[in-house]
Every structure is written in structure tokens, then in C-alpha cells.
MOPAC internal coordinates of N, CA, C and O (Angstrom, degrees):
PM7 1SCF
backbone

  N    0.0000 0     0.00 0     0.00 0    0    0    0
  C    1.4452 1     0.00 0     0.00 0    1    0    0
  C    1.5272 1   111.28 1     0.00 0    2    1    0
  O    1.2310 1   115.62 1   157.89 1    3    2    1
  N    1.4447 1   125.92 1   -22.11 1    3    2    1
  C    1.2452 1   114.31 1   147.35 1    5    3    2
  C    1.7723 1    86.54 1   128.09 1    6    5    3
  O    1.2310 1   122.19 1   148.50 1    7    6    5
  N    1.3176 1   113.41 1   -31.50 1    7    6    5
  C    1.7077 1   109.74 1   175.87 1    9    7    6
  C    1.9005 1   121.47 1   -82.14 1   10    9    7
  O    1.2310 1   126.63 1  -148.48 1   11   10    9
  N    1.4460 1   104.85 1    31.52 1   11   10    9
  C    1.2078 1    94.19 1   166.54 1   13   11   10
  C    1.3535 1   109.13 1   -97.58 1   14   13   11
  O    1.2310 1   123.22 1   -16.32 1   15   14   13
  N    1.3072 1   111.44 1   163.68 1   15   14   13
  C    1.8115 1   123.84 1  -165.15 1   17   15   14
  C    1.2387 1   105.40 1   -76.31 1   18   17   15
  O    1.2310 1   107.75 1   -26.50 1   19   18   17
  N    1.0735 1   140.47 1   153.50 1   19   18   17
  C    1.5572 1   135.14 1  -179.01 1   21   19   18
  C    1.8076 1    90.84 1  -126.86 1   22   21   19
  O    1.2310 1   123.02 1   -69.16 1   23   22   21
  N    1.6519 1   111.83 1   110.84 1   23   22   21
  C    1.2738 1   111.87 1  -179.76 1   25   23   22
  C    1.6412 1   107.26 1   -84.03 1   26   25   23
  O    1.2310 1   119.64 1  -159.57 1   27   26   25
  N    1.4249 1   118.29 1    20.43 1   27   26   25
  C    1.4382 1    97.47 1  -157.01 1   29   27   26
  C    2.3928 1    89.99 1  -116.32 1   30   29   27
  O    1.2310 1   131.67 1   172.81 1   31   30   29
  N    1.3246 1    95.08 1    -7.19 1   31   30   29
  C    1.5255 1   113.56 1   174.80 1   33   31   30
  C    1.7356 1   116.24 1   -64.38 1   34   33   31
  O    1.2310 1   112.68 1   -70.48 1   35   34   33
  N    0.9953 1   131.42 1   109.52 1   35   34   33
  C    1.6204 1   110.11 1  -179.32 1   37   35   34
  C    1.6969 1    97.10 1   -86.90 1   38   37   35
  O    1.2310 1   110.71 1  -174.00 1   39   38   37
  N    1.5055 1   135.08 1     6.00 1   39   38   37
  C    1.2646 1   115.35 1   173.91 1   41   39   38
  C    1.3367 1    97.68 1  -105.89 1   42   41   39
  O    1.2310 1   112.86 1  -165.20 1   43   42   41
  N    1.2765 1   131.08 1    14.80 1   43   42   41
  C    1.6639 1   127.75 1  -166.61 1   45   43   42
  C    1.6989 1   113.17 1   -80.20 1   46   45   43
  O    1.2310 1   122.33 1   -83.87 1   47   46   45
  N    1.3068 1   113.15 1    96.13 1   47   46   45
  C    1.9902 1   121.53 1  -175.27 1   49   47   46
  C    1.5268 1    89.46 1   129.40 1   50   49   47
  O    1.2310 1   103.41 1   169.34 1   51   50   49
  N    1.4569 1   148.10 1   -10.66 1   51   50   49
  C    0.9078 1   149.51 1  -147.25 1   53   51   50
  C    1.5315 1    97.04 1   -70.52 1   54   53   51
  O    1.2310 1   112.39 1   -38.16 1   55   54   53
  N    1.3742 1   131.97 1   141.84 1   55   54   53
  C    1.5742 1   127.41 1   164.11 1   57   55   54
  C    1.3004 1   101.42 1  -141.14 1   58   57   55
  O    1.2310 1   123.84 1   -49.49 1   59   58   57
  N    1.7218 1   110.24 1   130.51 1   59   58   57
  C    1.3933 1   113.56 1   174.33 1   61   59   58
  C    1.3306 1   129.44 1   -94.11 1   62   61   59
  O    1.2310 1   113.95 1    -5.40 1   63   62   61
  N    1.1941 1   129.06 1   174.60 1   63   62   61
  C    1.5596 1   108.31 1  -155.66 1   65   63   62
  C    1.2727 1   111.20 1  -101.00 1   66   65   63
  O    1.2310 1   117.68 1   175.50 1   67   66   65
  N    1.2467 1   122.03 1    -4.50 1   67   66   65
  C    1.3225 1   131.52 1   139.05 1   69   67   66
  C    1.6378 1   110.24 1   -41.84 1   70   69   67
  O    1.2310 1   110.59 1   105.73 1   71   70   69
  N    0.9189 1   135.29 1   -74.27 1   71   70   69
  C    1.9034 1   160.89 1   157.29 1   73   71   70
  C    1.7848 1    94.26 1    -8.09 1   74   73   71
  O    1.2310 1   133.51 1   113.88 1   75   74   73
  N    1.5881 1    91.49 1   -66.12 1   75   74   73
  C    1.3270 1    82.73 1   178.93 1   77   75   74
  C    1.3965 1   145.36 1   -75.90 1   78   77   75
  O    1.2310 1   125.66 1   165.06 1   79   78   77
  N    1.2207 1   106.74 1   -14.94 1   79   78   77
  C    1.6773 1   144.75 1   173.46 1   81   79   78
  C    1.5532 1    80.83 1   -49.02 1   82   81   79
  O    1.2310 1   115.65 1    90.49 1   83   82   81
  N    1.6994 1   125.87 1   -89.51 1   83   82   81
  C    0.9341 1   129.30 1  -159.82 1   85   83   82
  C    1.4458 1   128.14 1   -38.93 1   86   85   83
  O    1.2310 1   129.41 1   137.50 1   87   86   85
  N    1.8684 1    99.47 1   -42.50 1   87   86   85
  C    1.3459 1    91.26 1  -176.24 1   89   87   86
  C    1.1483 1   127.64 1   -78.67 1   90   89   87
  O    1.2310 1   122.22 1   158.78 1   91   90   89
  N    1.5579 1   113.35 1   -21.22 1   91   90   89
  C    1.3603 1   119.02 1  -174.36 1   93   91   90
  C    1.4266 1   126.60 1   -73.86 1   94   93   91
  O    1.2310 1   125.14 1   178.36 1   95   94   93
  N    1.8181 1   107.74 1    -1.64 1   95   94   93
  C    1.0716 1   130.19 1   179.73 1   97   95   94
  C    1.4402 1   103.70 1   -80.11 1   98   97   95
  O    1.2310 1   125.89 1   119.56 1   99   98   97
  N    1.6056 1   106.28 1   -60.44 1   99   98   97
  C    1.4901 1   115.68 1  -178.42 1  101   99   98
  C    1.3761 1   106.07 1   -75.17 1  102  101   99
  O    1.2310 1   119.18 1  -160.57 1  103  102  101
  N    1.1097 1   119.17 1    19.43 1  103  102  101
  C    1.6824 1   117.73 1   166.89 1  105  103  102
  C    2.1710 1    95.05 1  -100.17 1  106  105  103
  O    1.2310 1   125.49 1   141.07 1  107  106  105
  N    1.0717 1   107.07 1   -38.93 1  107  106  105
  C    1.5448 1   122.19 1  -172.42 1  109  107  106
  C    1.4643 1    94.53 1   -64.44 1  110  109  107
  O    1.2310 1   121.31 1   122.74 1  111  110  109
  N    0.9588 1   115.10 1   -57.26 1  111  110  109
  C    1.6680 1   115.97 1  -169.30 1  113  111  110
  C    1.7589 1   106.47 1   -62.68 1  114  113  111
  O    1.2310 1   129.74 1   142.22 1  115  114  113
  N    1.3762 1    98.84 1   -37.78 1  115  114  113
  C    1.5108 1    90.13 1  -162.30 1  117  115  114
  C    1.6957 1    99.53 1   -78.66 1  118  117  115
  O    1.2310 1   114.49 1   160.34 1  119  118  117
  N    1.2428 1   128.04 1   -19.66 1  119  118  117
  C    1.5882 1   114.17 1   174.96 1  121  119  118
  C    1.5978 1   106.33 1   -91.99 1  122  121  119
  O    1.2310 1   109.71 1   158.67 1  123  122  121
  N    1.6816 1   136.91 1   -21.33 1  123  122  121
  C    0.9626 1   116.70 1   152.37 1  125  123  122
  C    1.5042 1   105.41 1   -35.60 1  126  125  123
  O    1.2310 1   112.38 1   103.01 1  127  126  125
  N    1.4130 1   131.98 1   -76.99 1  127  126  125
  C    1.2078 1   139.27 1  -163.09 1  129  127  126
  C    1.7512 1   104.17 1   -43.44 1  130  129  127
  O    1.2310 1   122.68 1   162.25 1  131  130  129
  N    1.0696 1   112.47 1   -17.75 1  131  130  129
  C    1.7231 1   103.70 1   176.23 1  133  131  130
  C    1.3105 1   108.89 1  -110.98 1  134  133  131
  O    1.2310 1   112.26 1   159.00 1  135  134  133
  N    1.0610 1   132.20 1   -21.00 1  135  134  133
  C    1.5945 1   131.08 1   164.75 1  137  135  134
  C    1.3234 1   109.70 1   -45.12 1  138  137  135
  O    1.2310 1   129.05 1   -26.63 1  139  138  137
  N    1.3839 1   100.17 1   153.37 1  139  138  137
  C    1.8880 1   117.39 1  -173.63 1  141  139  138
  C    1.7789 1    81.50 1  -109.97 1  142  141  139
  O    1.2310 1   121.58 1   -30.77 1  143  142  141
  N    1.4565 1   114.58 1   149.23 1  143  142  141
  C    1.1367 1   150.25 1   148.48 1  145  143  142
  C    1.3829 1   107.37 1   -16.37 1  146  145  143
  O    1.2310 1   126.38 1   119.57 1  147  146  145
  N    1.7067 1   105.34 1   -60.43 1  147  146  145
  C    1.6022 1    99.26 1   166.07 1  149  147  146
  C    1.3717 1   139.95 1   -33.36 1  150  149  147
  O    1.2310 1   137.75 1   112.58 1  151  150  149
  N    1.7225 1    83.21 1   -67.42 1  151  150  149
  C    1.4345 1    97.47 1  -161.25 1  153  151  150
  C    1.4462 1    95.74 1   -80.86 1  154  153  151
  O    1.2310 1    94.88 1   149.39 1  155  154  153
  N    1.3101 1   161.40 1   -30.61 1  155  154  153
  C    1.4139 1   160.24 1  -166.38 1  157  155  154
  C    1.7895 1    87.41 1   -66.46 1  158  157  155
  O    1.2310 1   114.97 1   144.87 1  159  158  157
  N    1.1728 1   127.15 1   -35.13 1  159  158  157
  C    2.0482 1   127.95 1  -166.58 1  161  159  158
  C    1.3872 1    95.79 1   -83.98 1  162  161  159
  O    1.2310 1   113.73 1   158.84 1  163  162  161
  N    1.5586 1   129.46 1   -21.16 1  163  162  161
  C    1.3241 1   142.47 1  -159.60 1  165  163  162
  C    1.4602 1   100.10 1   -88.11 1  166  165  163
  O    1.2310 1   121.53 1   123.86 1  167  166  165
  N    1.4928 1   114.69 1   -56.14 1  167  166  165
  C    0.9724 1   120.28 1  -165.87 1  169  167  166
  C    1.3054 1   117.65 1   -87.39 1  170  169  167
  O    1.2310 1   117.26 1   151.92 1  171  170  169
  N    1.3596 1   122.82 1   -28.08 1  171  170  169
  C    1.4083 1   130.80 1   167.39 1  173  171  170
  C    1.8730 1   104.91 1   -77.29 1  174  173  171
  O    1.2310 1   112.78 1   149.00 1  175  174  173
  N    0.8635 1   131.24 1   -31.00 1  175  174  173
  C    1.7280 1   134.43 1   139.50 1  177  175  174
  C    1.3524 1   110.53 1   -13.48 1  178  177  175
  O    1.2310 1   125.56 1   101.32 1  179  178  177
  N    1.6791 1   106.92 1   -78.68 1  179  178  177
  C    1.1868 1   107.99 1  -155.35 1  181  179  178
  C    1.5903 1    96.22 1   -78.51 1  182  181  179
  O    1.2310 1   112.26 1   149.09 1  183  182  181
  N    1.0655 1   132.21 1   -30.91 1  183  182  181
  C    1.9582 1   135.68 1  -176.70 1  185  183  182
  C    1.4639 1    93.90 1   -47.76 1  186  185  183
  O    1.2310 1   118.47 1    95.94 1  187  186  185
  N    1.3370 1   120.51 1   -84.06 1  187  186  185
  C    1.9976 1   133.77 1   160.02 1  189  187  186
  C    1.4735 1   113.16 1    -8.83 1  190  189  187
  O    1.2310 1   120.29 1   133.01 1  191  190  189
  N    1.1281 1   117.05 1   -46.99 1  191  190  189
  C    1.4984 1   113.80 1  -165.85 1  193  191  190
  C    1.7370 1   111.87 1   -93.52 1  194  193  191
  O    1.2310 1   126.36 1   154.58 1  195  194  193
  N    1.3931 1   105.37 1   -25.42 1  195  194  193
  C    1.2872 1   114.40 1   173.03 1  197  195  194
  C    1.7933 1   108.38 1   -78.01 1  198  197  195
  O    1.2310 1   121.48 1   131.81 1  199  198  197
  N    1.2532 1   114.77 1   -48.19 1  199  198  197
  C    1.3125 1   115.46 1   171.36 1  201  199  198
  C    1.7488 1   119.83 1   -51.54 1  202  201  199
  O    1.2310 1   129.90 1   141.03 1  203  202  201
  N    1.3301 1    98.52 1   -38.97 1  203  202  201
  C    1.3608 1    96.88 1   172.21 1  205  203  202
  C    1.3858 1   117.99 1   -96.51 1  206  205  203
  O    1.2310 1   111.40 1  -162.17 1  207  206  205
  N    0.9633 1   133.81 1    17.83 1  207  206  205
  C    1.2693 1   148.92 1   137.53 1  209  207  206
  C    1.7559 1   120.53 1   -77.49 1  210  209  207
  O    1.2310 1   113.52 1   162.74 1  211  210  209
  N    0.3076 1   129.86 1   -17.26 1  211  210  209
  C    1.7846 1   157.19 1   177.74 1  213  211  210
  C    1.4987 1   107.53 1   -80.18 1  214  213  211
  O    1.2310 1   119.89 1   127.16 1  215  214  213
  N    1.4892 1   117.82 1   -52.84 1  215  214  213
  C    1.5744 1   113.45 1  -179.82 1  217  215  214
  C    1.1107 1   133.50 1   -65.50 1  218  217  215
  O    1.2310 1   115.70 1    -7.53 1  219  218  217
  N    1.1713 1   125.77 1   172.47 1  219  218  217
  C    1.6842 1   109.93 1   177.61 1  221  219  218
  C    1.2902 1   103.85 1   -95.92 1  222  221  219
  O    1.2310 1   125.07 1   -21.37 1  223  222  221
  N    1.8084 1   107.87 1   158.63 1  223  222  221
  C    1.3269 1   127.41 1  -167.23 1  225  223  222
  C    1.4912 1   115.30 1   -43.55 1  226  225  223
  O    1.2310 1   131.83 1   131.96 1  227  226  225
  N    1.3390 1    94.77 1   -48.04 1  227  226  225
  C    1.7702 1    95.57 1  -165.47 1  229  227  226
  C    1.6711 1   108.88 1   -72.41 1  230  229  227
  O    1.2310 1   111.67 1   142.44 1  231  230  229
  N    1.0248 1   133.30 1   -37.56 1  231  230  229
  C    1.4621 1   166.23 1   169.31 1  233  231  230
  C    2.0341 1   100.95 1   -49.49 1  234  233  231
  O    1.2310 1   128.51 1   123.13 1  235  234  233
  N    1.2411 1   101.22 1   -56.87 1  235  234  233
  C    1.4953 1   107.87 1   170.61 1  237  235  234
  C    1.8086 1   108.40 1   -69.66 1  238  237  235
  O    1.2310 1   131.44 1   140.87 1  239  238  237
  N    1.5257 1    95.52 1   -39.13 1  239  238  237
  C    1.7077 1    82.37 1  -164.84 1  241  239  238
  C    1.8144 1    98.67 1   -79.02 1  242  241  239
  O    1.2310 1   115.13 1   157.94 1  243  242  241
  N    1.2818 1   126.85 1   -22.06 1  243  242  241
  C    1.3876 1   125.78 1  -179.66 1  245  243  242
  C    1.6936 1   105.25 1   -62.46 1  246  245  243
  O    1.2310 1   123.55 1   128.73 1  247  246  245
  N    1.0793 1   110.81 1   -51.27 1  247  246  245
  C    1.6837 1   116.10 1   172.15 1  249  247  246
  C    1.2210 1   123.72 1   -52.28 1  250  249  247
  O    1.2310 1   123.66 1   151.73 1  251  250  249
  N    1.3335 1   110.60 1   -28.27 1  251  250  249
  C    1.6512 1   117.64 1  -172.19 1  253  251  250
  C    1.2187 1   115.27 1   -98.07 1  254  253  251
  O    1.2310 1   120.79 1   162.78 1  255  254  253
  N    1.6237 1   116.09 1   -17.22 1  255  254  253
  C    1.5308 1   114.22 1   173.05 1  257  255  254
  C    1.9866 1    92.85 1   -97.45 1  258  257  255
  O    1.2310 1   110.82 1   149.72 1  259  258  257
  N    1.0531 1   134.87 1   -30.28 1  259  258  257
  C    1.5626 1   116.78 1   170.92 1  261  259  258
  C    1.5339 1   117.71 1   -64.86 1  262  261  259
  O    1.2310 1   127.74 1   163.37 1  263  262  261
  N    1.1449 1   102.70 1   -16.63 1  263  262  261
  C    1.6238 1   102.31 1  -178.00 1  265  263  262
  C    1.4782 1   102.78 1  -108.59 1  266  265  263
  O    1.2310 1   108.77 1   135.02 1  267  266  265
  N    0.7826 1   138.63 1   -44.98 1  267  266  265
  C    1.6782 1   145.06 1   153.11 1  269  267  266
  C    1.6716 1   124.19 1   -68.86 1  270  269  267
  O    1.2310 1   117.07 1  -142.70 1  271  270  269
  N    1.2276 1   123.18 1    37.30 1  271  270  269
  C    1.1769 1   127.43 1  -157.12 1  273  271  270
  C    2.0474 1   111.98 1   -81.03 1  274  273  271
  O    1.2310 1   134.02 1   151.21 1  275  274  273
  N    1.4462 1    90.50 1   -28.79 1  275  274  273
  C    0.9068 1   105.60 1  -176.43 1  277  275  274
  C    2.0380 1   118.54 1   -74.39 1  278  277  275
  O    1.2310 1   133.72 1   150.07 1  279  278  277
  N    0.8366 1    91.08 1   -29.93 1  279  278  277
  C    1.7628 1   120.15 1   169.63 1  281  279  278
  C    1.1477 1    98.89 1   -61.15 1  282  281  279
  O    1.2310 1   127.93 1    87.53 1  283  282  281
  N    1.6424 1   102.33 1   -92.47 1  283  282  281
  C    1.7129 1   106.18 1  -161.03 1  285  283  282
  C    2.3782 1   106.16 1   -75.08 1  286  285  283
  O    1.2310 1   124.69 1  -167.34 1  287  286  285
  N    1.3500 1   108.59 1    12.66 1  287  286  285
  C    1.3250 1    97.63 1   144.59 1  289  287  286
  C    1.6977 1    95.83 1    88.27 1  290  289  287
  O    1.2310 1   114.08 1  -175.35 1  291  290  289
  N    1.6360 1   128.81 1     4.65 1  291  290  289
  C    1.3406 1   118.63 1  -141.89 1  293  291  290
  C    1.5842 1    97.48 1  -161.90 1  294  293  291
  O    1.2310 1   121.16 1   -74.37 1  295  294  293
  N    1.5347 1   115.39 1   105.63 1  295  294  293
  C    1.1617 1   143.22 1  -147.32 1  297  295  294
  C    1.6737 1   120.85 1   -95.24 1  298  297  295
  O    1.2310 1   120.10 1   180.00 1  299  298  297

């Protein structure tokens, strides 16, 4: 059938990282595809909050009064 191992190959199991690029993509897609609505808002939540946690102060506080402008009063 063509899937037996050939021990006599030194590239035989070999995966390139190209190879793997792909699959790990179509590994991404296929649990998007099983994620609930929830948990995909959950998890992209917690990605967002860490990133913006991550920035620097002044950089965070400039973002937070343009996007919150109306709050902190300052345009």
C-alpha cells in the first residue's frame, strides 16, 4: 500500500518546515472550526489584554484616552 517505512532512507519521517507551516495552520483552522463563539471571544480576550498589557505606559495611556475619549473628557 505504499505506507511501509523504508529503514534503508536516511530522509525517511523527514518533515520540512515548510510541511510544517502548513499543517499547523490546518491544525488552527480545524479547532477554530470546533470552538464555540464563547470560547474563541475568551481567548482572543485574553491574547488583547495581554498585548495591552505588554505596551508601554505612555503608548497605553495615549490609546486609552483616543479610544475612551469620551470618559476621560480629552479629545
Amino acid at each position: 500500500m505504499g505506507d511501509e517505512l523504508d529503514v534503508t532512507d536516511s530522509m525517511e519521517g523527514y518533515v520540512t518546515n515548510e510541511h510544517m507551516k502548513i499543517m499547523a495552520l490546518e491544525l488552527a483552522y480545524d479547532e477554530l472550526h470546533c470552538l464555540s463563539l464563547s470560547e474563541a471571544h475568551s481567548m482572543l480576550r485574553d491574547f488583547l489584554q495581554e498585548k495591552y498589557e505588554t505596551m508601554p505606559p505612555s503608548e497605553l495611556s495615549d490609546m486609552y484616552e483616543e479610544r475612551f475619549w469620551y470618559v476621560t473628557g480629552k479629545k
